[in-house]
C-alpha positions in Angstrom: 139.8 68.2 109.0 139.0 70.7 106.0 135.3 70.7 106.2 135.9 71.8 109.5 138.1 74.2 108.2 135.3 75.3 106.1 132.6 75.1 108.8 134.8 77.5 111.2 135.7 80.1 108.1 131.9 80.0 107.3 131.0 80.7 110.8 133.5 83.4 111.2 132.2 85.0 107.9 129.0 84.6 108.9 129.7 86.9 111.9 131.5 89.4 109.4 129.1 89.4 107.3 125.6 89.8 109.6 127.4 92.3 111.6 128.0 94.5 108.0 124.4 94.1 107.4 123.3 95.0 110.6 125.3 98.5 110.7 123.9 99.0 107.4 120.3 98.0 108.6 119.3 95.3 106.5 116.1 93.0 107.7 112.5 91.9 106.5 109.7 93.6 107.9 107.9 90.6 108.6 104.2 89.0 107.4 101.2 91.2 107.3 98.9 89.2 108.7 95.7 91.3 107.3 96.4 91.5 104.0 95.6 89.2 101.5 99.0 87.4 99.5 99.6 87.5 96.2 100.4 84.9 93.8 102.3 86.8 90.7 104.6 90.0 91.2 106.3 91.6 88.4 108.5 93.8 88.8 109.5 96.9 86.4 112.9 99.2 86.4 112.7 101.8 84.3 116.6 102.1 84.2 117.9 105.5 84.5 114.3 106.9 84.7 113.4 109.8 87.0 110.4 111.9 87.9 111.4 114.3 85.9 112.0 112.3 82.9 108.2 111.1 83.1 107.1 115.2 83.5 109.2 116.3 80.5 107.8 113.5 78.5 104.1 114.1 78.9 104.7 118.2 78.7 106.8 117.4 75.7 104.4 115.1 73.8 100.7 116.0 75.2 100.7 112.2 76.4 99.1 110.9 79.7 101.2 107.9 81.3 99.7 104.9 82.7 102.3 105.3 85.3 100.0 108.0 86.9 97.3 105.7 87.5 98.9 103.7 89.8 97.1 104.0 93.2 100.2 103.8 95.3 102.4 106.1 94.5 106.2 107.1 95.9 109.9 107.6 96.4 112.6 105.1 96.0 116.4 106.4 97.9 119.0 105.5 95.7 122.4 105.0 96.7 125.1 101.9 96.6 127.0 100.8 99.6 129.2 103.4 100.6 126.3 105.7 100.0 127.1 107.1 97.0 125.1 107.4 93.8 124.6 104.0 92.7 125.4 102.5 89.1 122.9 100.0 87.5 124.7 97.0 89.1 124.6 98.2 92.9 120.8 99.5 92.1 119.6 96.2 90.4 121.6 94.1 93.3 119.5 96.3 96.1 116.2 95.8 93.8 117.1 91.7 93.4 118.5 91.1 96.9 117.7 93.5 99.5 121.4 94.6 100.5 122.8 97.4 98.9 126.4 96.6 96.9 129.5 98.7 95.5 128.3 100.1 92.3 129.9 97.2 89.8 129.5 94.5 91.8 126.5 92.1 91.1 124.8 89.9 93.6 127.6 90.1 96.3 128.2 91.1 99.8 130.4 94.1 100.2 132.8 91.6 102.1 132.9 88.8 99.7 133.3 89.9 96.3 133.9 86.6 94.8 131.1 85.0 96.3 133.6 82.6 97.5 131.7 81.9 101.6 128.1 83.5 100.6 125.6 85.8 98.3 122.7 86.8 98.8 119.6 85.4 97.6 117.5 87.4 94.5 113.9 87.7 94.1 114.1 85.2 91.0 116.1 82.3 93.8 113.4 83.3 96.2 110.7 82.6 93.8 112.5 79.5 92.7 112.1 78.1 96.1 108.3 78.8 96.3 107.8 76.8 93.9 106.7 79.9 91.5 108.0 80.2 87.7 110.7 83.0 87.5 111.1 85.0 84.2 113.2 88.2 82.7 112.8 90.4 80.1 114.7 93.5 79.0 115.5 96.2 76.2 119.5 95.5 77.4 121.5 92.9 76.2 120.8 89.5 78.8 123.8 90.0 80.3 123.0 93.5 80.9 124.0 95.2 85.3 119.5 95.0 85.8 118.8 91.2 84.7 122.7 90.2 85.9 121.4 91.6 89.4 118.6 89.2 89.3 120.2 86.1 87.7 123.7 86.4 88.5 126.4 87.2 91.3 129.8 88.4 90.6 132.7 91.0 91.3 132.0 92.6 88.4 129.0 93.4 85.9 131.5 93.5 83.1 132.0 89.6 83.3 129.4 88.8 80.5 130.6 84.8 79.9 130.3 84.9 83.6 127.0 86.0 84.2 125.8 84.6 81.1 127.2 80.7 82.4 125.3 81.8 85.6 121.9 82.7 83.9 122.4 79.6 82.0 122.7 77.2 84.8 119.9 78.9 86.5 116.4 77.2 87.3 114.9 80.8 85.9 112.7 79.8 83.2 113.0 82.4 80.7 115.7 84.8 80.1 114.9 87.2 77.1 116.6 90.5 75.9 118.9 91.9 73.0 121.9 89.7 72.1 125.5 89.1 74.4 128.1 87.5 73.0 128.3 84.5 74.7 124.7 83.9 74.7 124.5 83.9 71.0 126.0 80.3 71.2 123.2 78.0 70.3 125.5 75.2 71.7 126.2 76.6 75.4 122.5 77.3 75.5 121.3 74.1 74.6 123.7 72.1 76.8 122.5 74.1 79.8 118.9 73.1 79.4 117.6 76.0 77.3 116.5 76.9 74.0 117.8 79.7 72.1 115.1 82.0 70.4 115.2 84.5 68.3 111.6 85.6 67.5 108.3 85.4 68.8 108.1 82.6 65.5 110.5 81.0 67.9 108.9 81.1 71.6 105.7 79.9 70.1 107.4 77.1 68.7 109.0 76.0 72.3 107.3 72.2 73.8 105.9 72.7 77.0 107.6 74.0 80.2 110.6 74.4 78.3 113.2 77.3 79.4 114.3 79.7 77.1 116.9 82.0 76.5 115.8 84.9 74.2 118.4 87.0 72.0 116.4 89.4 70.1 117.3 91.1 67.0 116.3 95.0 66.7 115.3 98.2 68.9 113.9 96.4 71.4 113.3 99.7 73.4 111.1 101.3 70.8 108.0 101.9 69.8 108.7 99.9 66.9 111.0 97.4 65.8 111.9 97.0 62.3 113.3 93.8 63.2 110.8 92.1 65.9 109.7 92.7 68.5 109.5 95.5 71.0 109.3 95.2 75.1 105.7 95.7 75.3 105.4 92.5 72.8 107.7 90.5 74.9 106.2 91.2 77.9 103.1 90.4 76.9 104.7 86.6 75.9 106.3 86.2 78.8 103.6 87.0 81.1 101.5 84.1 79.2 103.6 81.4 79.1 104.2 82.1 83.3 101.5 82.3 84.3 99.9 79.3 85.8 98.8 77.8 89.3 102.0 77.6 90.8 102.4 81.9 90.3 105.4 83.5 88.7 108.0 86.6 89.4 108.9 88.6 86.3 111.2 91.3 86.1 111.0 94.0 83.5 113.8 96.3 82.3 113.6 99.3 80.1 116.8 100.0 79.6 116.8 102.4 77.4 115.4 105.5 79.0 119.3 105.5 80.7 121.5 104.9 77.8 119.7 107.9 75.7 119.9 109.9 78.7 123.3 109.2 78.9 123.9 110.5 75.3 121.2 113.1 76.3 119.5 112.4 73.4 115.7 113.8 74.7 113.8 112.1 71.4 115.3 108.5 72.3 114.5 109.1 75.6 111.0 109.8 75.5 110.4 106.9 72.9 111.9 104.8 75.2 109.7 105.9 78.3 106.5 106.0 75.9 107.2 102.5 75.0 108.4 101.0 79.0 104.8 102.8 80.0 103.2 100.9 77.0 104.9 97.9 78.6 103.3 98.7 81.7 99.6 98.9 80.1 100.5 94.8 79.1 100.9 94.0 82.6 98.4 95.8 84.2 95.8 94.5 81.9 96.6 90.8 82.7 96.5 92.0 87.0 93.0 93.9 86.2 92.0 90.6 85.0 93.8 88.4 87.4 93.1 90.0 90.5 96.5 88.2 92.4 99.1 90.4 91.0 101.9 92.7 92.2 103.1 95.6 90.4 105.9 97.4 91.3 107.7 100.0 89.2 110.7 102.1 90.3 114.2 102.9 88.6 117.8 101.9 89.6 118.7 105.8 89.7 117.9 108.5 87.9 120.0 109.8 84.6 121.0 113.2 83.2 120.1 115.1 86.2 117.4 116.7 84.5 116.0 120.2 85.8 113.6 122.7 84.3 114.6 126.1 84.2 112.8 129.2 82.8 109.9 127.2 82.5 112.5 124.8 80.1 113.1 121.2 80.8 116.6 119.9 79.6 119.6 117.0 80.7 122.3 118.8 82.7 124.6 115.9 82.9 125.5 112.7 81.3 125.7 110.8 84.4 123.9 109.6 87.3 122.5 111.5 90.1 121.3 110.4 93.6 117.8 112.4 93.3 114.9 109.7 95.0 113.4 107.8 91.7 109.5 106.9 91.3 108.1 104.0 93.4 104.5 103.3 92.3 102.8 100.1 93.1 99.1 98.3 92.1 97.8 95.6 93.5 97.9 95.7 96.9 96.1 98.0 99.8 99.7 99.3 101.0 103.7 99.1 100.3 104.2 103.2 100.5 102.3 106.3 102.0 101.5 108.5 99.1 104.3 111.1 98.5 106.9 109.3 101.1 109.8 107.5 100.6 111.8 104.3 101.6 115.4 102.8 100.7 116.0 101.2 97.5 117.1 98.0 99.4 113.6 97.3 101.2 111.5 97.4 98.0 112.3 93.5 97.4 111.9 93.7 100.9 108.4 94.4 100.5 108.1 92.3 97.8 108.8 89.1 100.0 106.3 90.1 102.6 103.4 90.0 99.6 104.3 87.1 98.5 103.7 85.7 102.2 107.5 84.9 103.5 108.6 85.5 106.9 111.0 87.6 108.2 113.9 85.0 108.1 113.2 84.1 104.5 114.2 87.6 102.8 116.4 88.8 103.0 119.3 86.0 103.3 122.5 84.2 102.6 122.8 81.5 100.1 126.0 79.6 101.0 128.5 79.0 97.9 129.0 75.6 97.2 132.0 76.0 95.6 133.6 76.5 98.4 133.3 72.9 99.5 136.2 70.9 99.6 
């Protein structure tokens, strides 16, 4: 009698739920049958970053960005749910899952906050099923709205024991950024099947096809790290130890280019773009050499609203705006027309299709076990 209680509230949520999608015009775009698949995407959010932060940094410092070499090059729409200018847990939950959220909210349907019928499925569960290795890497603590959106779903990004339980129940093989508080626990990381590093000393160290959970010491966001490593060194780590036959999906978040925007500091900021395009450089050198890789880069939202005036650029806010973000992409013959744009939510979209899944595979509903009686 209750499972079929559960089989009838599934079905009628099911309903709900595909009918909120549909007015909100979610789907795949299904195979391209021409193009050659890929076998490794990774996938880069500069966090916060907008064109005009990459224009003020290169007029600022007299530097060229390898982010302008990218041969597809264009917009990302930014918005949450309700259509309004997204935070970094709705923007990572469109980038990971396809389906835009309410800003806070990670990995959830608008209708089911609590995940208690259904979620939907993230690039790094997609990747998971294929068979492929899955990996993370940011400048933000692990437990950070941009991994959470691709390792965790929840009401709320502010539930860090949460999402950091989640991440480390997860079959995603490494999870590495700066320090959360629960993650710190050598105990609840070991007990989950991972091993707690600290240093590069430390992932070197790990036996084979072991899963790690990375909490890194220092300014991971800079150009140098006084006390390890930086993102562009991480990266580069992570990038080796996943890649294999099988393929891999690796997310990579500067986070820093938002929090210093945020505080409008324009000397942290540019460091911290100089270093995620550095980053950048690391990846693009193993796809040059690999010839089966995806590169996409594009940004939750854009930070500081920053404009140029009088031939002067300069933050006019400490918040987010809704201006379109950079989407540019290597790799493949097309994702984007040159100079056009496309929602947030059908980047991962896009994603899928490389990787060779079908319309029906991405995106989609994971059912929630725990609501099994």
């Amino acid at each position: 009698m209750l499972n079929d209680i559960t089989g009838v509230f599934r079905r009628v949520f099911t309903v709900i739920t595909s009918l909120l999608l549909m007015i909100a015009g979610i789907g795949g775009i299904g195979s391209s049958p021409n193009e050659p698949k890929v076998k490794n995407v990774i996938l880069f959010i500069g966090d916060g970053m907008g064109e005009n932060h990459l224009e003020w940094t290169k007029e600022e410092l007299g530097v060229d960005l390898v982010l302008d070499t990218l041969p597809i090059q264009g917009y990302s729409e930014t918005a949450d749910y309700l259509g309004l200018v997204t935070d970094s847990a709705a923007g990572a939950t469109a980038l990971a899952c396809g389906v835009r959220a309410i800003s806070g909210s990670i990995g959830v349907y608008p209708s089911d906050l609590l995940g208690v019928f259904s979620y939907p499925m993230s690039l790094s569960e997609l990747a998971i099923e294929k068979g492929m290795k899955a990996g993370i890497v940011t400048s933000d603590s692990t437990s950070g709205a941009t991994p959470a959106g691709f390792s965790a779903h929840t009401k709320s990004r502010d539930d860090e024991r949460p999402i950091t339980l989640q991440q480390l129940r997860s079959e995603i093989d490494l999870i590495w950024g700066a320090p959360t508080d629960s993650g710190t626990n050598k105990n609840i990381s070991e007990s989950n099947g991972f091993s707690l590093v600290t240093s590069l000393d430390d992932v070197d160290a790990l036996p084979e096809g072991a899963k790690s959970f990375g909490q890194f010491p220092g300014k991971l966001w800079g150009l140098e790290n006084e006390e390890g490593s930086t993102l562009s060194d991480l990266t580069a780590k992570a990038i080796s130890l996943l890649d294999g036959e099988e393929g891999f999906f690796l997310m990579v978040e500067g986070a820093h280019i938002d929090k210093n925007s945020h505080a409008n500091n324009k000397e942290g900021m540019m460091e911290a773009v100089q270093e995620f395009d550095k980053t950048l450089q690391v990846a693009l050198d193993f796809a040059q050499a690999d010839g089966e890789t995806l590169i996409v880069v594009t940004a939750d939202h854009e930070t500081g609203a920053i404009k140029k005036t009088n031939g002067q650029f300069g933050f006019t806010s400490g918040s987010h705006s809704g201006v379109n973000v950079p989407l540019r992409v290597y790799g493949v013959e097309s994702f984007i027309e040159t100079g056009a744009s496309m929602k947030n939510r059908m980047i991962p979209v896009y994603i899928a299709d490389k990787l060779g899944c079908e319309k029906d595979e991405f995106p989609r509903q994971i059912y929630a076990t725990a609501f099994e009686f």
